[in-house]
C-alpha positions as CSV (number, residue, x, y, z in Angstrom):
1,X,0.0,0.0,0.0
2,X,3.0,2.1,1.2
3,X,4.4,1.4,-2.7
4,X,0.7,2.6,-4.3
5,X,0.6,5.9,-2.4
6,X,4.0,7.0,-3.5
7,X,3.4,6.0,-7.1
8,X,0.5,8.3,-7.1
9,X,2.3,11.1,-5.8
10,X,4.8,10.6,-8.2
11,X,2.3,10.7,-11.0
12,X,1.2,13.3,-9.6
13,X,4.5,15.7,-8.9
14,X,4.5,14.9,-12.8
15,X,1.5,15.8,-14.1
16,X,1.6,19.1,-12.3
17,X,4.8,19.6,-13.7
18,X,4.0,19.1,-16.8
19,X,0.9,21.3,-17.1
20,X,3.1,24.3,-15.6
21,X,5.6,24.0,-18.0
22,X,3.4,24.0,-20.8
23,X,1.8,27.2,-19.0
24,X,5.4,28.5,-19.1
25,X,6.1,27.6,-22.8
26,X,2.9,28.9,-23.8
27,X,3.3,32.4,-22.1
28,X,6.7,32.5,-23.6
29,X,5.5,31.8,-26.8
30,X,2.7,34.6,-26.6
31,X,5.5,37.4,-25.2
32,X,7.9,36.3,-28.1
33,X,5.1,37.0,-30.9
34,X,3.9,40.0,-29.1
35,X,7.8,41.3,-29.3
36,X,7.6,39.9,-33.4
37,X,4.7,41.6,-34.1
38,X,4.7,44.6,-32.4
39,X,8.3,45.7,-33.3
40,X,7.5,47.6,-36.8
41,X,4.7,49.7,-34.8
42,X,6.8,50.8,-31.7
43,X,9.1,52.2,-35.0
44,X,6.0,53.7,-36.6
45,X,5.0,55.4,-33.7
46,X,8.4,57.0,-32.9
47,X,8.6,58.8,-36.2
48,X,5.0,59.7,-35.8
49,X,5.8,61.4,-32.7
50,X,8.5,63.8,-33.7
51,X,6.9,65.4,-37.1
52,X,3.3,64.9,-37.9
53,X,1.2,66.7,-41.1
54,X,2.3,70.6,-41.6
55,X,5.4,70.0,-39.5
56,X,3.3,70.2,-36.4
57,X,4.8,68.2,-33.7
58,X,2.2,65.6,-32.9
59,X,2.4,66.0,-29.0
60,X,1.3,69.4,-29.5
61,X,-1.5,68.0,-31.1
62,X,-2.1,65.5,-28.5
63,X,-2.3,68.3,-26.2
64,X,-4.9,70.5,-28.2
65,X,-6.8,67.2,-28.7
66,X,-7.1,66.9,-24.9
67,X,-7.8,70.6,-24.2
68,X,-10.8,69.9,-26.8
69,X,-12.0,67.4,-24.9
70,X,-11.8,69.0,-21.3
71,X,-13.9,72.2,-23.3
72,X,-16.5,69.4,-24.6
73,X,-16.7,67.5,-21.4
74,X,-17.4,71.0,-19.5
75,X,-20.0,72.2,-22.1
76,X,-21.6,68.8,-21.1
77,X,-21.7,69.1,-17.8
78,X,-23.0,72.9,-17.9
79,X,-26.0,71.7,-20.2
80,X,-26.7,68.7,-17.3
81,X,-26.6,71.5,-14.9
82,X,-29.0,73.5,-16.5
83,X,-31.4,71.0,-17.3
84,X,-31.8,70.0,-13.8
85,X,-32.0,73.0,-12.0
86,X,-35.2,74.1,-15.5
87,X,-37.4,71.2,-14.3
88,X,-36.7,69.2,-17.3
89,X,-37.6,65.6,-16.5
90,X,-35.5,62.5,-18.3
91,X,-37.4,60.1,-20.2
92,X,-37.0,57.5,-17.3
93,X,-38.3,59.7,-14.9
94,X,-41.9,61.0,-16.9
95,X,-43.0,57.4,-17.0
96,X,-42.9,56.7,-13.2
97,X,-45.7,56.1,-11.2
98,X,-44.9,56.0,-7.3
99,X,-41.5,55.3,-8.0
100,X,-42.1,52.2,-10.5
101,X,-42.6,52.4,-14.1
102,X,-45.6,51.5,-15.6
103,X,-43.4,48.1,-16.7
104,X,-42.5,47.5,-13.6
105,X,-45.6,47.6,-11.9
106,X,-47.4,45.5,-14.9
107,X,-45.3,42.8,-14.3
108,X,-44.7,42.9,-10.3
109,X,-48.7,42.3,-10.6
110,X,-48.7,39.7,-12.8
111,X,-46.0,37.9,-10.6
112,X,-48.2,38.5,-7.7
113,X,-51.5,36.7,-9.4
114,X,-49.5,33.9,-10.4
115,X,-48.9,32.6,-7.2
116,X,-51.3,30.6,-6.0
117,X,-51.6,30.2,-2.3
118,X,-51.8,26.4,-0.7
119,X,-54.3,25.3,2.1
């Protein structure tokens, strides 16, 4: 018996090491055609970084891009704003009926006549 249990650890230390170093070797294999793949890009964006159309540097551009954005995202929020505080109701909101929809409250009641009490 002594003999069986040890055989089945060993077959066990085994397989475990076999399935991790198959884990390894695929995650190796993944980084290496990451690196293979990805290497004309990385050189692609380099150049695109120093000179971009009209000789503008394209970090400059980056940075307009994100000042654009901030502008839009404020505009947004100032619109929110104002519809709130001018009584403007959502679409959500002009349906609800004691704080349920008029879908909600359809099918709450037909999940309340389907039960049928026992006794």
């Amino acid at each position: 018996m002594n003999n069986t249990i040890q055989q089945g650890l060993l077959i066990s230390v085994i397989g475990m090491g076999l399935v991790f170093a198959v884990i390894i070797f695929i995650w190796w294999m993944m980084n290496a055609l990451v690196r293979v793949t990805t290497r004309d890009d990385e050189q692609e964006h380099r150049s695109e970084d120093t000179v971009g159309p009209g000789s503008v540097p394209m970090r400059a551009a980056a940075g307009l891009e994100t000042h654009r954005q901030a502008a839009a995202a404020a505009v947004a929020v100032a619109l929110a704003m104002k519809a709130e505080t001018s009584g403007h109701r959502s679409r959500m909101d002009q349906g609800k009926v004691g704080g349920m929809t008029p879908w909600q409250s359809v099918h709450r009641a037909k999940q309340l006549e389907s039960h049928k009490k026992r006794g």
